[in-house]
N, C-alpha and C positions, 0 to 999 in steps of 0.2 A: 525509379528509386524504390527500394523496399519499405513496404509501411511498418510502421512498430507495431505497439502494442503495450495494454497496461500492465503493468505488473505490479498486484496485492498482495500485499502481507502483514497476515496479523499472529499476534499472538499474545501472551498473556504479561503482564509489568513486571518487569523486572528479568526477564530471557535475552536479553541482548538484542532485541531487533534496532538500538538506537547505533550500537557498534557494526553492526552488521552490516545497516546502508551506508553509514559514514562509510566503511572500507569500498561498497557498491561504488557509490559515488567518485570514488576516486580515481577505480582501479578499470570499470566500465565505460567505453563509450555511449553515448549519444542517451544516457539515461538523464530524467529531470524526472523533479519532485514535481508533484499537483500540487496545486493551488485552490485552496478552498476558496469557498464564497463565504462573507460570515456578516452577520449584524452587528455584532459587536466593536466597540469604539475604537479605533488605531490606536495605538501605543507609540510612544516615541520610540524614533528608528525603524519602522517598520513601514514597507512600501509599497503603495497600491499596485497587485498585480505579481506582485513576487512575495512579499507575506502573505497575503489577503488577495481577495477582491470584497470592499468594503460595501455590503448594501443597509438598504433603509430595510424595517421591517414591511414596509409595503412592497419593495422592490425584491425582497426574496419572495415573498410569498404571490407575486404576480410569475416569480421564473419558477416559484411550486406547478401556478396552475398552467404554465405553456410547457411543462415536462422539460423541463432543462437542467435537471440534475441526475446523475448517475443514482445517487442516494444523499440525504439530508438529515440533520437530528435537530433535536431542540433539547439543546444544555443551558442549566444557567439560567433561565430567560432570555439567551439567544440562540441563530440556527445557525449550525455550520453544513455545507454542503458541496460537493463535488459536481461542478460545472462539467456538461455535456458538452461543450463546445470546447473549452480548452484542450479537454482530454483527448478529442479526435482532430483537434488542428494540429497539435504534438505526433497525435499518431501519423497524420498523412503526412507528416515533415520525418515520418521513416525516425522518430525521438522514443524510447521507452519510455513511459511515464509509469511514476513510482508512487505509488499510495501504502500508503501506511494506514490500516483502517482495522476497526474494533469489528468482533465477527457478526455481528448485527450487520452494519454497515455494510460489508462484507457480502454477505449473503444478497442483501439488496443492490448491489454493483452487477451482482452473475445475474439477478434475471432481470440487469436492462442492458447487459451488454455480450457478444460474444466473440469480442476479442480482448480476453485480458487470461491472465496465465495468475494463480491463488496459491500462493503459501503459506502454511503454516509454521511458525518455529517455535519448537515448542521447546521447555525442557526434561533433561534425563529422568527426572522423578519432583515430585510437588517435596519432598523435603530437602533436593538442592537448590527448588527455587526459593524458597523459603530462607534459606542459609543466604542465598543472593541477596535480596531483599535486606534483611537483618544487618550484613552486612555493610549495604551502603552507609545506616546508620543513619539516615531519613525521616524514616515515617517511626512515627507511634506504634502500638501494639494495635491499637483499634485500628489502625490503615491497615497494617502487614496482615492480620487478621482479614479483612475488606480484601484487597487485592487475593488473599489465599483463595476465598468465598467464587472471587471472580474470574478467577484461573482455573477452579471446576469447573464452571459454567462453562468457561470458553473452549475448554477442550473438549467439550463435547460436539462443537461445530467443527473438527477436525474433515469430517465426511464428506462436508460442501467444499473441501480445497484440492488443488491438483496434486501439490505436493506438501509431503511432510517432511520439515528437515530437524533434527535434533541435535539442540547445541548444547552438550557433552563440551567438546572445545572448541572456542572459537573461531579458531582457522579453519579447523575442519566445515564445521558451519560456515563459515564464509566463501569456502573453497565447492561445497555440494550448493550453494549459492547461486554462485558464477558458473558451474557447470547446467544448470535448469537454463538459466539463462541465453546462455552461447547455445545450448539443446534446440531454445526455442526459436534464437533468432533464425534458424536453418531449417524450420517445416517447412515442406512444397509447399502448401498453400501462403506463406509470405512471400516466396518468390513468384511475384506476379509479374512479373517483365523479363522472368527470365525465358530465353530461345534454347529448346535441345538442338537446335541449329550449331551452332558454339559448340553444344561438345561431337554432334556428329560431323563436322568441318564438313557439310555438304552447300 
């Protein structure tokens, strides 16, 4: 069976990346979401293991010190974290796994792992994202402000990612997507079982 692999993507609020995966999800096979680890309290409706994985504050910070997260923060007064084991039990079940992660996070996912594949989606110019933003009709002037602040910053970590895709529109975006995607499921090196036997008919 071909192993997967993770696949990261961040980018700045308000860019689309929440339409992006929903159409991913859909339209893709064998892709799932990661699953955080997190301290913080379940919420009704929400399911150990497919929201969360719910720890104690002792109980993260004992899987900090045996290295068993990809990367981790502490929000809030709690820690959200990307579990080392889920991510590669998904992979060797030949499963994408899809993280959605801020570019801090981001950057600390690449140097503890070297199979996952980094996108960026950014948008056409900071004053369509801004128009985005505005539009939803959301936040306050002090948020859209805040998110502007923070959409500089993050474009600056463009450099640590494989690819850059610019969602101008988003089919097109969606469509340069799914091509990185189907790109990557097809490297030699994924095809670990595969025989040039099969195509030399010897």
């Amino acid at each position: 069976m071909k192993k997967g692999f993770l696949l990261v993507i961040s980018g700045p609020s308000g860019v689309g990346k929440g339409t992006v995966l929903h159409d991913l999800m859909n339209t893709q096979k064998n892709l799932v979401y990661s699953v955080s680890a997190t301290t913080r309290d379940k919420r009704d409706g929400e399911i150990e293991g497919v929201s969360y994985f719910y720890k104690s504050h002792d109980e993260f910070k004992q899987m900090i010190d045996d290295d068993q997260f990809l990367e981790y923060a502490h929000v809030h007064n709690n820690y959200y974290g990307t579990p080392k084991e889920f991510v590669e039990n998904k992979i060797n079940d030949g499963k994408i796994v899809v993280l959605e992660i801020d570019v801090q996070g981001a950057v600390n996912v690449k140097k503890n792992t070297d199979n996952a594949v980094f996108i960026f989606l950014a948008p056409p110019s900071l004053s369509e994202l801004k128009n985005r933003i505005v539009g939803r009709g959301t936040e306050t002037e002090n948020d859209i402000n805040l998110r502007m602040k923070n959409a500089r910053r993050e474009l600056e970590y463009i450099k640590y990612y494989d690819y850059l895709v610019v969602n101008d529109h988003i089919n097109t975006a969606i469509n340069s997507v799914n091509e990185i995607i189907n790109a990557e499921k097809h490297k030699v090196f994924r095809e670990e079982d595969f025989d040039i036997k099969e195509i030399l008919d010897e």
